[in-house]
Structures are given as C-alpha cells and as structure tokens.
C-alpha positions, -999 to +999 in steps of 0.1 A: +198-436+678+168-414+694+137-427+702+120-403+674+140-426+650+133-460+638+153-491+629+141-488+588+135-457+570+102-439+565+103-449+528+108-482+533+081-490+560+053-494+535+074-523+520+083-536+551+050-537+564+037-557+536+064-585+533+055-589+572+018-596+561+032-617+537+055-635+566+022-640+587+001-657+561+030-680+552+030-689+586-008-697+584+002-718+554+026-736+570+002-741+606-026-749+584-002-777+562+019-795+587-018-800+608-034-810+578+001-836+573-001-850+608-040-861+609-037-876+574-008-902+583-027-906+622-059-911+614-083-934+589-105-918+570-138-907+588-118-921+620-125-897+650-103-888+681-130-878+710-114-850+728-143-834+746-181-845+746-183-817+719-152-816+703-137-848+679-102-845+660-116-866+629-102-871+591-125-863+564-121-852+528-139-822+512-141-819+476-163-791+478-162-754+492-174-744+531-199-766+541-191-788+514-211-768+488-206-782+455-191-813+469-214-836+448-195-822+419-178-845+389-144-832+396-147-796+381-155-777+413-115-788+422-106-765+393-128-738+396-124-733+438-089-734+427-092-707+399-113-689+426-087-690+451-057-680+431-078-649+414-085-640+459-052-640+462-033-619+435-065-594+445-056-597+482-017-591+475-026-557+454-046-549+482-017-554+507+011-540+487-016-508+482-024-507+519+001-521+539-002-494+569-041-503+573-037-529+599-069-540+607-077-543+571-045-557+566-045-583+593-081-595+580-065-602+542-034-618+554-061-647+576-078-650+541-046-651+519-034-677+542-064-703+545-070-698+509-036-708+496-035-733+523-071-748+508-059-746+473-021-765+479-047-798+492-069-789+462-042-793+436-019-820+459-054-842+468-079-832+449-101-823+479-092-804+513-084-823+543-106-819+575-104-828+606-121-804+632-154-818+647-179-798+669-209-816+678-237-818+698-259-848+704-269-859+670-261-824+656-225-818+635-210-788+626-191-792+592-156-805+603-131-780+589-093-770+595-065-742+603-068-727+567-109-728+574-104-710+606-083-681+593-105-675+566-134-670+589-113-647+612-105-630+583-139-622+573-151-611+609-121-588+607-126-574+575-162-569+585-150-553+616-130-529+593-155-515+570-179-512+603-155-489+619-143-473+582-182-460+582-182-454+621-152-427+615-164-411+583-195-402+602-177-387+625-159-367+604-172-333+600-187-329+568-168-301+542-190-271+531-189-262+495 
C-alpha cells in the first residue's frame, strides 16, 4: 500500500467518520453511566466525599434541567426534558451523518449527543438525574452536576468555537464580483 492510499475507501470515509462520532459519544454514555452507577450505590443521598477544600464528590438528585431549572415541577418536566432530549438528538445525528468530515463541529455534537442521552437514560430509569460533582467556595455552591453535564458544556464551548471561526474564515474569503 502507498502512503497516498488509505486503509478505507474515499467513498466510504464519510460513513466511517460518522459511526466514529457515534463510537465517541457512546463512550461518553457509558463514562457518564457507570460514574453515575458507582456514586449511587457509595454514597447516601446528599452525603458528600471532601476531596479538596473546593471540590466534594456528593449524591444529589435533579429532577429538573441545568441548574435545576424547573426542578420544582409536579413530575412533567421529566417528560418534557426527555422529549427535549430525544428531539437534540435525532437533530444532532442528521447533523453528523450530513457533516461527518467537519470535525470541530462534529466533535462539539458528539459531547452533546453524549451527555444528553446519558441525562435522558437517568430521566426515564429515575425519574431525575444523578449528581454528584461539588465545587464550592466558603458558603458559595456551584450546582453539583456529572459526566453527561460536563460534555454538554464542552460541547457548547466547541460548537461556539466553530461558528466563531466559520465567520472568521468567510471574512477572509475574498468576496466574488458579479
């Protein structure tokens, strides 16, 4: 084989490249799940772990959305973050399968695709999402949160990223005369 020539076909890479994003946020999934499995059966509820004189591992339960929005709800926020999440991701796999050769776009849906299906399995196993990330400071808390949690929020400073340095090349690109 050359060095000019790859291990799977030019027709095939678009394909391949999107059942690899597909790999990487089933791996998220699966981080996100088995931490989310372990602090459930270690710790009590609101129970806390000090790690640093910042940083707890705790278990708490969020019914709600980030920053527990809606967590006050009767019950039907469950459903409707749920509905939310499923619609994200059947959007977010069109938008892979469409774009799989975009990586920085690419990489940014996979975090979200990831955190939100791992957020949606506790809200249909539990009925809430398991937390148990604490930063803190003095008698200021952060909301505690989780692996699915983080990737989404990686996945939105990259997807920011992407669109700032989309618009950063198409000014740069020399406008066409008609």
């Amino acid at each position: 084989m050359h060095k000019s020539e790859t291990a799977v076909p030019a027709q095939a890479r678009p394909a391949f490249r999107f059942w690899g994003w597909i790999l990487g946020a089933f791996v998220i999934i699966v981080l996100d799940q088995l931490s989310k499995i372990y602090f459930d059966t270690q710790l009590q509820y609101g129970q806390r772990w000090p790690v640093l004189p910042f940083f707890d591992f705790t278990l708490l339960y969020n019914p709600g959305a980030a920053f527990s929005f809606l967590a006050d709800g009767e019950g039907w926020q469950r459903w409707f973050f749920t509905a939310v999440a499923l619609g994200a991701t059947g959007l977010i796999i069109h938008l892979l399968r469409r774009s799989p050769t975009q990586t920085l776009f690419c990489a940014s849906l996979m975090c979200i695709l990831g955190g939100a299906i791992g957020n949606v399995i506790d809200r249909i196993q539990h009925g809430h999402v398991i937390d148990f990330l604490l930063f803190y400071w003095n008698s200021w808390y952060f909301p505690a949160f989780n692996v699915a949690d983080i990737a989404i929020t990686c996945g939105a400073i990259l997807l920011v990223l992407d669109e700032l340095l989309r618009l950063r090349r198409d000014r740069r690109k020399p406008e066409k005369s008609i």
